[in-house]
KEVOZA-418694 format. One record per residue (C-alpha): x, y, z. Coordinates in steps of 0.5 Angstrom, whole numbers, padded with zeros to 4 digits, always signed. Layout:
<recs>
XYZ;...
</recs>
This chain:
<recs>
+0316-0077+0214;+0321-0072+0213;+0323-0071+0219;+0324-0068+0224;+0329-0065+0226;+0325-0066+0234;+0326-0073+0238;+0321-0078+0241;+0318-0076+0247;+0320-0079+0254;+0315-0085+0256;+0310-0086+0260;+0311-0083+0268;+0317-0080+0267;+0315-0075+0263;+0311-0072+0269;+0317-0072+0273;+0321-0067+0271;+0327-0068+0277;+0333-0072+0274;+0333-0076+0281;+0325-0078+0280;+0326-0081+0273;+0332-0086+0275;+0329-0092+0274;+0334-0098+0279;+0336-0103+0274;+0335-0099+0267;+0342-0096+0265;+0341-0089+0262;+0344-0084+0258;+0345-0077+0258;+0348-0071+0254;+0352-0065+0257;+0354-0060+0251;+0357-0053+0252;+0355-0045+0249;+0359-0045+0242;+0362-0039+0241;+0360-0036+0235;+0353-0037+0231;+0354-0041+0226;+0356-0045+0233;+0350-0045+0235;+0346-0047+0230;+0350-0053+0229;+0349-0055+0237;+0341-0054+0235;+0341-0059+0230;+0346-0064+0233;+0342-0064+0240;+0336-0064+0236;+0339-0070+0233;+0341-0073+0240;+0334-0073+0243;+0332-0076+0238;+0336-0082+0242;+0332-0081+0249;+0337-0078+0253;+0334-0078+0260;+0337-0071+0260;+0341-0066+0257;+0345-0061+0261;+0349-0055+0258;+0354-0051+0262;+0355-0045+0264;+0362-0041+0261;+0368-0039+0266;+0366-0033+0271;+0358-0033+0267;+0362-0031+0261;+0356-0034+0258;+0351-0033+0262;+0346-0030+0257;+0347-0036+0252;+0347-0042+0256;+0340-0039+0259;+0337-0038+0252;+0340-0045+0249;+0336-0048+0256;+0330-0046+0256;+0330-0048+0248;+0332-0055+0249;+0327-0055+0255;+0321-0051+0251;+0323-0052+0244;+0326-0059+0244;+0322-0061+0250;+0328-0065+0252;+0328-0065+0260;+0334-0060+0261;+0339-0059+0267;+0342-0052+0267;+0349-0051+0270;+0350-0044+0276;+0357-0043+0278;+0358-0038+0284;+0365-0035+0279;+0363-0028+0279;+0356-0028+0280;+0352-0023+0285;+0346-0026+0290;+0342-0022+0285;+0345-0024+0279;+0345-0032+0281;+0337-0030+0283;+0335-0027+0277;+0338-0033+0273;+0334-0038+0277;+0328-0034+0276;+0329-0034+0269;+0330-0042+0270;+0323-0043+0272;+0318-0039+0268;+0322-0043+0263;+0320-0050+0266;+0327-0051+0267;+0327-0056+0274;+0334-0059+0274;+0341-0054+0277;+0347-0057+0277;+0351-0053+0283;+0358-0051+0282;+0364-0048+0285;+0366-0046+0278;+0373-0046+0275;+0377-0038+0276;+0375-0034+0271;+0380-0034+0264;+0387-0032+0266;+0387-0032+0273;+0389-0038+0277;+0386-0038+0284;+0378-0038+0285;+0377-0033+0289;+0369-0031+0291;+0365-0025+0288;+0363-0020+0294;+0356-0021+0295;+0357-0028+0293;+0358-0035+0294;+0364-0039+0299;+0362-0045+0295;+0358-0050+0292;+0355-0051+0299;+0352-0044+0300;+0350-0045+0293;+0346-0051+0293;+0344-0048+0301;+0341-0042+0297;+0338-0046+0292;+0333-0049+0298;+0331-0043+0302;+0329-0039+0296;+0325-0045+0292;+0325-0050+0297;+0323-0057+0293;+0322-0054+0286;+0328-0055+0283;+0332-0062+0282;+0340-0060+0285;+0346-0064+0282;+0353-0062+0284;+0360-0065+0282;+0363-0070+0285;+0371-0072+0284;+0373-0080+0284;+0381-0077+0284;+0380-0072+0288;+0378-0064+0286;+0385-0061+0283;+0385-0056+0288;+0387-0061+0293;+0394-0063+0290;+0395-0057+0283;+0402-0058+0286;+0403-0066+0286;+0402-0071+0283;+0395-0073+0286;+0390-0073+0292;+0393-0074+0299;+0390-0078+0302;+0387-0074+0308;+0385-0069+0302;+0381-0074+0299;+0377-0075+0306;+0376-0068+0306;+0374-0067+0300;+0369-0074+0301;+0366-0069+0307;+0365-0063+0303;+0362-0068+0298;+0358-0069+0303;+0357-0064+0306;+0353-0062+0299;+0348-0067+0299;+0347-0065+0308;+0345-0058+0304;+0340-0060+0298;+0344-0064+0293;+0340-0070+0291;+0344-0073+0286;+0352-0073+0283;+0356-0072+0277;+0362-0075+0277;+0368-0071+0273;+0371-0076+0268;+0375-0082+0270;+0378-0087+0266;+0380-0092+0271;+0375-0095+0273;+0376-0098+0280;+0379-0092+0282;+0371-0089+0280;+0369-0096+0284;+0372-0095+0291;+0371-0087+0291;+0364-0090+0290;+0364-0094+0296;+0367-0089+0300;+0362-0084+0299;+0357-0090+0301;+0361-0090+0307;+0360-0084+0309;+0353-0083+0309;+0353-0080+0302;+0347-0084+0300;+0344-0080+0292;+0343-0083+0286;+0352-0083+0283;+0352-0082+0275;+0359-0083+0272;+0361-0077+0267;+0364-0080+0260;+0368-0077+0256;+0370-0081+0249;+0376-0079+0247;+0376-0076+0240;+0382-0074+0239;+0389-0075+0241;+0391-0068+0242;+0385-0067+0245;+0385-0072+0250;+0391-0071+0252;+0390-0064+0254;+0384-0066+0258;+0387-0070+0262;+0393-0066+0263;+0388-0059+0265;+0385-0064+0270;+0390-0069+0273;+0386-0075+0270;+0390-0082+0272;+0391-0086+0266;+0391-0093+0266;+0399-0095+0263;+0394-0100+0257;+0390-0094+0254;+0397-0089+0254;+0401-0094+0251;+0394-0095+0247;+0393-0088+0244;+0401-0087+0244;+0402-0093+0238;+0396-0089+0234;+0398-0083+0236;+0399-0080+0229;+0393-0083+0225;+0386-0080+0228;+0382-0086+0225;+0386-0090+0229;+0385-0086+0235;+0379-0085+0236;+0377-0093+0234;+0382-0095+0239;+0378-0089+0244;+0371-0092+0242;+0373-0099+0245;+0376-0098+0250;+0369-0092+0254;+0366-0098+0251;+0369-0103+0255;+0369-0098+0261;+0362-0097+0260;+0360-0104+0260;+0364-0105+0267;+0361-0098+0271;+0353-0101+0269;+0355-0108+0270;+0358-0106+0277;+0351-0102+0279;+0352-0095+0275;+0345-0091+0274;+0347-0089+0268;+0352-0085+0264;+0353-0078+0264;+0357-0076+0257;+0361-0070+0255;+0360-0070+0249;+0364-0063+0246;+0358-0061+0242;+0360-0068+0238;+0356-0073+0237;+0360-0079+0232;+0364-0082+0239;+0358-0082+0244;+0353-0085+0239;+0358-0091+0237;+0359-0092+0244;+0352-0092+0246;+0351-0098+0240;+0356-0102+0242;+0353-0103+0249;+0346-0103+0246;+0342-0098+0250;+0340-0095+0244;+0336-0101+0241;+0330-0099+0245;+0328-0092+0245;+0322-0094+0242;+0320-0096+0249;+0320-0090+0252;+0316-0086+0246;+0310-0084+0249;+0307-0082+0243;+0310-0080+0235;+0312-0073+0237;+0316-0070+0242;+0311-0067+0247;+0312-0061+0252;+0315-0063+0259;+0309-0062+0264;+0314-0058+0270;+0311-0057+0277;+0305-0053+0277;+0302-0053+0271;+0294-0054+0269;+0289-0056+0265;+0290-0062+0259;+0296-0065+0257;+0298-0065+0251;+0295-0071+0246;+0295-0069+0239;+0298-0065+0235;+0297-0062+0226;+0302-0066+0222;+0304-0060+0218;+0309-0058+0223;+0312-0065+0224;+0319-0062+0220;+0319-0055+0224;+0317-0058+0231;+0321-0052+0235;+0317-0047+0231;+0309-0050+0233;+0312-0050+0240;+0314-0043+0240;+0307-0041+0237;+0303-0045+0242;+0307-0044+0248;+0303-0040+0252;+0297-0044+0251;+0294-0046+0258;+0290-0052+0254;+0291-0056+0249;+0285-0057+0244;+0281-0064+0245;+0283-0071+0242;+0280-0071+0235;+0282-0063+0234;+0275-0060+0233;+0273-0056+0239;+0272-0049+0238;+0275-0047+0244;+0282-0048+0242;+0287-0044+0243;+0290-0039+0238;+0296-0040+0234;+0301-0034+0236;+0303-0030+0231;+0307-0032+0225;+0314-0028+0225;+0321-0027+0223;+0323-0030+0228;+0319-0037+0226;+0321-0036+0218;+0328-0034+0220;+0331-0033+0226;+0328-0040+0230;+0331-0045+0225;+0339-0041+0225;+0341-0043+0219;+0348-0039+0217;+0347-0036+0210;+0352-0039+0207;+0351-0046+0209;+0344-0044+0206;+0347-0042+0200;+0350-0049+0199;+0345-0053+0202;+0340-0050+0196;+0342-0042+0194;+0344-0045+0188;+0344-0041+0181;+0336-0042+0179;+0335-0040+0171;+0328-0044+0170;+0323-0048+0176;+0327-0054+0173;+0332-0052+0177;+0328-0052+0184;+0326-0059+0182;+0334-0061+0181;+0335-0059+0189;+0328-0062+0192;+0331-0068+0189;+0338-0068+0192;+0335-0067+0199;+0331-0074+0197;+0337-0078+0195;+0341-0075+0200;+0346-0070+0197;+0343-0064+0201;+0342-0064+0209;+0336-0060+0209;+0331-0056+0205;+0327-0050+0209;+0322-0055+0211;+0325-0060+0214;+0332-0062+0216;+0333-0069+0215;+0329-0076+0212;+0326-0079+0217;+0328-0087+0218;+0321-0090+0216;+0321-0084+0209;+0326-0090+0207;+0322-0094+0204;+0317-0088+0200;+0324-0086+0198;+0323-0089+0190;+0316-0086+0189;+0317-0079+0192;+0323-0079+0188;+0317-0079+0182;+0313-0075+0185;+0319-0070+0185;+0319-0071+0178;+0312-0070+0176;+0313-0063+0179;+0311-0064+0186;+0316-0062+0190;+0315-0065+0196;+0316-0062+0203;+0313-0068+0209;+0310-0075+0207;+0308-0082+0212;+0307-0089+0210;+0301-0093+0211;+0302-0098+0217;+0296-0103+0219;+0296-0106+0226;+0305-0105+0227;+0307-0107+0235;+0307-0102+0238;+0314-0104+0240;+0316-0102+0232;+0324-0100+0232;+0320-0096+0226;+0314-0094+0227;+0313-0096+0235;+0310-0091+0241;+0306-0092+0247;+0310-0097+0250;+0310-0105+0249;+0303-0108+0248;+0299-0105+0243;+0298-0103+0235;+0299-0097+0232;+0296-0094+0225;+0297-0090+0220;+0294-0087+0214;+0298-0085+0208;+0300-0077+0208;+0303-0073+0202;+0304-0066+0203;+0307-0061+0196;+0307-0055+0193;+0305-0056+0185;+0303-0052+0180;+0296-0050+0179;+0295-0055+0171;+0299-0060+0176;+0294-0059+0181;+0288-0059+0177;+0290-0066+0173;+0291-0069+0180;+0284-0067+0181;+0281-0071+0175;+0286-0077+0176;+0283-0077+0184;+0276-0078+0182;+0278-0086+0180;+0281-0086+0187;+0276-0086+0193;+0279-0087+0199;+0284-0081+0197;+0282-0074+0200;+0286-0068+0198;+0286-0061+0201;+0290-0055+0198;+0291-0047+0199;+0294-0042+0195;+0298-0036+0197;+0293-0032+0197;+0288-0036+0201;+0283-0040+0197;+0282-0046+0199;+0278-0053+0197;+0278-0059+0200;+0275-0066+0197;+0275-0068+0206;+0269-0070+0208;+0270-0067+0216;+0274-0062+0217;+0279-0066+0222;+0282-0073+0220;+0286-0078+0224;+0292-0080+0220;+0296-0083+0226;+0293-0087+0232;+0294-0093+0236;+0290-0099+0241;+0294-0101+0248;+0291-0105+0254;+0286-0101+0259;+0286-0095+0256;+0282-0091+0250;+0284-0090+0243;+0289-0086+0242;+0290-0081+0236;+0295-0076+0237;+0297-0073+0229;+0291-0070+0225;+0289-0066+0219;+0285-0061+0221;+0283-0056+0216;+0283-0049+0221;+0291-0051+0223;+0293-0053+0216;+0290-0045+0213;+0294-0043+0219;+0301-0047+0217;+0300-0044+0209;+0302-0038+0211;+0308-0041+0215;+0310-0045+0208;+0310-0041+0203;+0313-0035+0208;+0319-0040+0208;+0319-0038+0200;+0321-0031+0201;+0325-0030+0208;+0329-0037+0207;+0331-0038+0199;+0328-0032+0196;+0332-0028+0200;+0339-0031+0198;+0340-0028+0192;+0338-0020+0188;+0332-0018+0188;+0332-0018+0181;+0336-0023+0179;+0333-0029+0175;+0334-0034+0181;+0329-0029+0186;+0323-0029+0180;+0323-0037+0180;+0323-0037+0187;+0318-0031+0187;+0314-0034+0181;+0314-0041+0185;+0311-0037+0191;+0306-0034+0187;+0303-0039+0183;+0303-0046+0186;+0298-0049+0190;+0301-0052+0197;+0296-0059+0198;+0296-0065+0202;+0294-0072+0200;+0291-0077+0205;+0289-0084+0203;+0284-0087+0208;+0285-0094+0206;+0290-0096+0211;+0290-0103+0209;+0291-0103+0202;+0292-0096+0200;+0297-0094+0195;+0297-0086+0195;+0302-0086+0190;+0297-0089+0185;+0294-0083+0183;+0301-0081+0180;+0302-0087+0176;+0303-0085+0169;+0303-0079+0170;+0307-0074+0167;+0311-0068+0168;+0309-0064+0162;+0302-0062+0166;+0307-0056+0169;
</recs>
């Protein structure tokens, strides 16, 4: 389908055990993906759409840090409780005691928790900006050793606690030399220690490139006592700049090989980075074949490095594996009731994060087949669905499809350059989806003949359950799915389908106006157009039509006309009268063919012929 802008969801038990330490599984690598508050809003949007991206990859978590002396204390809150509720992607959010009250770090952790959020990771905090010794707040915290402290006495088990640990020493220790003494490095291994004695429950590593010294600071901790989960933290290097700042603000040793490495490229930036990819690759390689859990990558809001380094050890080659189902699903964290979310509408497969925020304070989900009466309501739609959620800066919305319009020949001309890949997003949906690839030709026609198509799926009959494309639920099983189209049309191309799919029995359509007139050819009022069998278990069937949700995803759809393309231009300009005119007129219809052995959806428009508009 269109895709999705959301990512697969976390497989089986895992998803029932929000702490990061309960879903470490011995001897299955993972991955996790740590990103910083942007500074500016148009930042931000491109931070949501890359780590809605990312999660597609099936990270075991993602964290997101919290600024120098809480200077993004507001943000990072905001940007975890969406990654977590929004995204569904288990989420660890940073706390530092840099400038931060009792009060204030309380009302954060409170915030943390009515967001579902389970995951801290407990920091000292660097000195705010501009001063160069950490100094506590009043009424603050000593160190991460009374923070993780704190944590436990007010909230017990509930949250997961990770807390940073410095295979070279902490900087504090040697700012003045070269590097660590060896009694600080002890004394350092005892406060790390004495972290876990508190309540940490897993440990972080700040970037290393020296893989032995990593290897014998591990040992060291195990000598000690230390006993929790120990996940290295990755940094690829991007840029030779870039690098050489970091390791230099940090005091990172660097092997002789990979100095002298980057130091031979360092004027090409494509040499730079080819020459880093290889060598974190090789590094990774080393830590999980020496027993790493994982890895834990910096990625600097980037995501081209960290996902070359992830192929090249082929860990992203079995995300289908850990699919539960073809959606995202909401994270269960501790104390939630009633029934787990097993299916949902297919309409909002391209604007997840808006069904998730107009279902959120569901308490129960409706039942397999979507028929119970008793359902929940959707929230209200608003503002905040149709523009705000989906931050997109208007001048990028202005490139992407604000262009000029004279006639709807040239909103036809848009909807085709977001299909052959010209465009990165319409306001329906943000990218093409993997297994849209092979419809691509027909719905390109589709778009000819006037239908101007915003979701899709193909047919699949009996595909592994462990597909690289179509695969969900875990190895074991088949999986099905009927054709669906989904387009806005005119209302005499409309009406000429109509006539074309009385020779085609196993196509049902549905279709609604803006103004709420609706026909259906459906024999029931909900369909299921996606499903699957699996040893010892009943059939799933977790996407649907239904009638009831589709009247309410109409008023979404066409609301996305006016708040996200109409409002581009001047209210009486030529280009807002054909967004308008659209808006107004067109009927918005799903297709769906119910032989999903055979079947050709696009049969009906074979032939068929743009000059009905």
């Amino acid at each position: 389908s269109y895709s999705t802008c959301s990512s697969p969801p976390p497989c089986g038990r895992q998803s029932e055990m929000p702490k990061i330490v309960d879903r470490i599984e011995e001897g299955k690598p993972f991955y996790s993906f740590e990103y910083f508050p942007p500074k500016t809003p148009a930042g931000v949007a491109n931070l949501y759409e890359r780590v809605e991206r990312m999660g597609k990859l099936e990270p075991l978590f993602v964290d997101i840090t919290w600024g120098a002396g809480g200077s993004t204390t507001d943000l990072t809150l905001e940007l975890s409780s969406n990654f977590q509720q929004q995204f569904c992607l288990e989420t660890q959010m940073h706390l530092t005691c840099t400038n931060i009250s009792k009060e204030s770090l309380q009302e954060a952790l409170k915030a943390a928790k009515k967001n579902g959020i389970q995951n801290i990771l407990a920091l000292r905090g660097d000195p705010p900006k501009g001063e160069e010794n950490w100094t506590a707040t009043v009424g603050g915290f000593n160190n991460a050793v009374d923070l993780v402290k704190f944590i436990r006495a007010e909230y017990g088990d509930y949250f997961g606690i990770s807390v940073a640990g410095y295979p070279e020493g902490h900087i504090d220790w040697f700012k003045d030399e070269p590097e660590c003494s060896k009694d600080n490095y002890w004394k350092d291994m005892q406060y790390l220690k004495d972290k876990c004695d508190a309540g940490a429950d897993c440990i972080i590593t700040q970037l290393f490139y020296d893989v032995d010294i990593y290897l014998q600071w591990v040992k060291d901790c195990r000598s000690v006592g230390i006993t929790v989960p120990i996940i290295p933290g990755i940094m690829p290097i991007n840029t030779y700049g870039g690098f050489d700042r970091m390791v230099g603000f940090c005091k990172t040793k660097i092997p002789k090989a990979v100095r002298e490495g980057l130091d031979a490229v360092k004027d090409n930036d494509e040499a730079v980075k080819q020459f880093g990819v290889q060598f974190v690759t090789d590094m990774c390689r080393r830590l999980i074949q020496e027993g790493a859990p994982g890895l834990h990558m910096y990625t600097l809001n980037l995501e081209k490095s960290t996902m070359e380094i992830l192929s090249n050890l082929g860990l992203l080659k079995d995300t289908f594996e850990r699919r539960k189902l073809p959606w995202k699903p909401r994270i269960r964290h501790a104390g939630t009731t009633g029934k787990e979310e097993d299916v949902r509408p297919i309409y909002w497969a391209n604007r997840p994060r808006s069904y998730m925020a107009r279902t959120l304070h569901w308490d129960e989900f409706p039942n397999g087949r979507w028929g119970d009466s008793r359902s929940p309501a959707f929230g209200e739609l608003t503002n905040y669905h149709l523009t705000e959620l989906h931050i997109v800066d208007e001048e990028d919305r202005k490139k992407e499809w604000g262009h000029e319009l004279t006639s709807q020949a040239d909103v036809k001309a848009i909807f085709a350059s977001y299909l052959d890949g010209k465009l990165k997003r319409l306001p329906w949906c943000c990218s093409i989806d993997t297994e849209t690839e092979s419809m691509r030709p027909n719905l390109g026609a589709l778009i000819a003949a006037g239908c101007l198509t915003i979701n899709s799926q193909p047919r699949v009959n009996a595909a592994p359950s462990d597909d690289a494309v179509h695969g969900w639920g875990g190895p074991g099983g088949v999986v099905y799915q009927k054709a669906y189209l989904e387009f806005f049309c005119a209302p005499q191309t409309f009406a000429k389908l109509k006539t074309i799919l009385k020779d085609h029995a196993s196509i049902r359509y549905t279709a609604v106006n803006v103004k709420g007139d609706f026909e259906t050819s459906a024999k029931g009022p909900v369909t299921a157009v996606t499903w699957g069998v699996f040893p010892d278990q009943e059939v799933a069937h977790p996407t649907v039509v239904s009638e009831d949700t589709f009247k309410v995803w109409k008023d979404e759809a066409y609301g996305l006309w006016i708040a996200q393309w109409k409002s581009l231009y001047d209210a009486s300009s030529q280009s807002a009268k054909v967004i308008q005119e659209i808006h107004d007129t067109y009927h918005l219809v799903t297709l769906v063919d119910n032989d999903f052995v055979n079947g050709n959806i696009f049969a009906p428009f074979e032939g068929f012929s743009a000059a009905a508009n």
